[in-house]
C-alpha positions in Angstrom: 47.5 136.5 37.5 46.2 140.2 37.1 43.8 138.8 40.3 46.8 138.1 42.2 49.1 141.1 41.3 46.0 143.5 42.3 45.7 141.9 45.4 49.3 141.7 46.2 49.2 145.6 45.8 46.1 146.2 47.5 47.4 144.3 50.4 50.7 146.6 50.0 49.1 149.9 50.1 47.1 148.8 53.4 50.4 147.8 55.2 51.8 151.0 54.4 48.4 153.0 55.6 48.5 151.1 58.7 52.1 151.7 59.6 52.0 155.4 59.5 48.8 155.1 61.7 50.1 152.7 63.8 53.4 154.1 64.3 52.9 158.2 64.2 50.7 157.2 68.0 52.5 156.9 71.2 51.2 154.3 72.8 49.8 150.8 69.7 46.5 149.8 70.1 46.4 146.2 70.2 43.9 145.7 67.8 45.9 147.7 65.6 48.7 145.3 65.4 46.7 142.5 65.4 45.1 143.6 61.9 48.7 144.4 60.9 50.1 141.5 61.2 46.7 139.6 59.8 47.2 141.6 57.0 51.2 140.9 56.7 50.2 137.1 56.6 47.5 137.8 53.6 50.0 140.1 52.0 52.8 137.1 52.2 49.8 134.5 50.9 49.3 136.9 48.0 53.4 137.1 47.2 53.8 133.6 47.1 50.7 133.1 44.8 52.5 136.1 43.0 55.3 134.1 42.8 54.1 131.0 41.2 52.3 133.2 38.6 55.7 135.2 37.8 58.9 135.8 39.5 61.3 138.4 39.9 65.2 137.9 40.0 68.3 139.8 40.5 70.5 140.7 38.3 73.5 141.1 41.0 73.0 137.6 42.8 70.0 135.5 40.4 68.2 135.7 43.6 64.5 135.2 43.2 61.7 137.5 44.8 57.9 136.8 45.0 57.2 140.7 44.0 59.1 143.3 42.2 58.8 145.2 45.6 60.9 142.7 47.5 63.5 142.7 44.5 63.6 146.4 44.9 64.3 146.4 48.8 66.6 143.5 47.7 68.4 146.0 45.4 68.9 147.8 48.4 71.6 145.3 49.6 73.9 145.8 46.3 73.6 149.5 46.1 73.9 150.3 49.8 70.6 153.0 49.2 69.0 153.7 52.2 66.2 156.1 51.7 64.8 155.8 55.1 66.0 158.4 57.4 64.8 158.8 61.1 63.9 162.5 62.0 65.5 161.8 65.4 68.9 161.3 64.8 69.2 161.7 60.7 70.2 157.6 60.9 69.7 156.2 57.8 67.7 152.3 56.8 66.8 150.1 53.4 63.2 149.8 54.8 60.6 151.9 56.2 59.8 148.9 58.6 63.5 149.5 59.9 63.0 152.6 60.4 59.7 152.5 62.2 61.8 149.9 64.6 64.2 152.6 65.0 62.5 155.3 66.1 61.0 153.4 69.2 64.3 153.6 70.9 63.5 157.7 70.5 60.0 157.3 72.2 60.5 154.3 74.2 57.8 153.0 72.8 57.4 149.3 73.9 53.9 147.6 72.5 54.8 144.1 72.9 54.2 142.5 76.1 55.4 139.7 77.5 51.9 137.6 78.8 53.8 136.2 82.0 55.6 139.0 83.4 54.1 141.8 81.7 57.5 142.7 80.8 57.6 145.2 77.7 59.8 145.2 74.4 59.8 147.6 71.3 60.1 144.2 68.9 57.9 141.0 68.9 61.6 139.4 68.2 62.5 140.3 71.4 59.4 139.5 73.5 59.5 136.1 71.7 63.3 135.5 72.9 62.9 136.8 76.5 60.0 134.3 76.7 62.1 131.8 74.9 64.7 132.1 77.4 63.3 133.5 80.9 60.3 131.5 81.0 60.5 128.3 79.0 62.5 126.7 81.2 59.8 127.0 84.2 57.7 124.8 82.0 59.9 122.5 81.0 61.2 119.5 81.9 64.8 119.9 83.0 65.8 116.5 81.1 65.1 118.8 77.7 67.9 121.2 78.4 71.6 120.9 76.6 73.5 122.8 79.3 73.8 122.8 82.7 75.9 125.4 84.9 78.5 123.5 87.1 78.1 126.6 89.2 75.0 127.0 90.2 72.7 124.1 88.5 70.6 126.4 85.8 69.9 124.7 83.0 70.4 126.8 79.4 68.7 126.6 76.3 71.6 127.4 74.0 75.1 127.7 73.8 75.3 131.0 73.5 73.0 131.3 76.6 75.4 129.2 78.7 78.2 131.2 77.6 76.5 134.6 78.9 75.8 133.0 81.8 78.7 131.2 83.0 80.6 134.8 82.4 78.3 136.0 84.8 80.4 133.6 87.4 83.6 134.6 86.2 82.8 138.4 87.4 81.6 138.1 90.2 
């Protein structure tokens, strides 16, 4: 257990050195990010080790956490604490990785790309659903698709998709 728990720790204070390096430069350095988010997957092997090993639960909600670190973010939620401000705007977040998200809207930082169009995005979240959406369906066969315009033929992933879209018609 004490292997795990110094790992799990060693893994955190990593994350956090890499963020501020990462994040204080305009323009991410791909490699970078890549050993960021290697290291987020060995830091999230660790918890759940962590986990089995010993738990940690809230009090508010019996909700169960793989480290006392996640409880405490968790905590966040009940108390409404947000100790992360952004030296932008003075906007407050639970999380530093919130924050760090935030700020890019400031410096228009964008480091994820999307690999067909070259498109930019300041979160993977958003690359991943403009990829999701714009370019799936060129590789796809139409057959897959739940909705279809009545307008103008284009077939939708989701609803919420065809709804967006369909208002487009309605405008114009």
């Amino acid at each position: 257990m004490a292997s795990t728990q110094a790992t799990c720790a060693s893994l955190t204070s990593e994350l956090d050195r890499l963020r501020s390096e990462n994040y204080d430069f305009e323009e991410h350095n791909a490699e970078r990010l890549s050993e960021l988010e290697t290291l987020r997957f060995e830091y999230s092997q660790a918890s759940s080790q962590l986990s089995k090993e010993r738990g940690a639960q809230c009090t508010d909600c019996n909700k169960w956490f793989n480290c006392a670190s996640d409880l405490a973010v968790h905590r966040r939620t009940h108390t409404g604490e947000k100790p992360y401000e952004c030296g932008v705007c003075s906007k407050s977040f639970r999380t530093s990785s919130q924050v760090v998200c935030h700020r890019r809207i400031h410096s228009g930082q964008k480091p994820y790309k999307c690999h067909v169009c070259d498109q930019a995005f300041s979160q993977s979240g958003h690359k991943n659903r403009h990829i999701a959406r714009i370019h799936a369906e060129s590789h796809c066969d139409k057959g897959t698709w739940k909705y279809v315009c009545s307008e103008c033929k284009k077939h939708l992933h989701t609803a919420e998709d065809f709804k967006l879209h369909f208002a487009l018609h309605l405008i114009l």
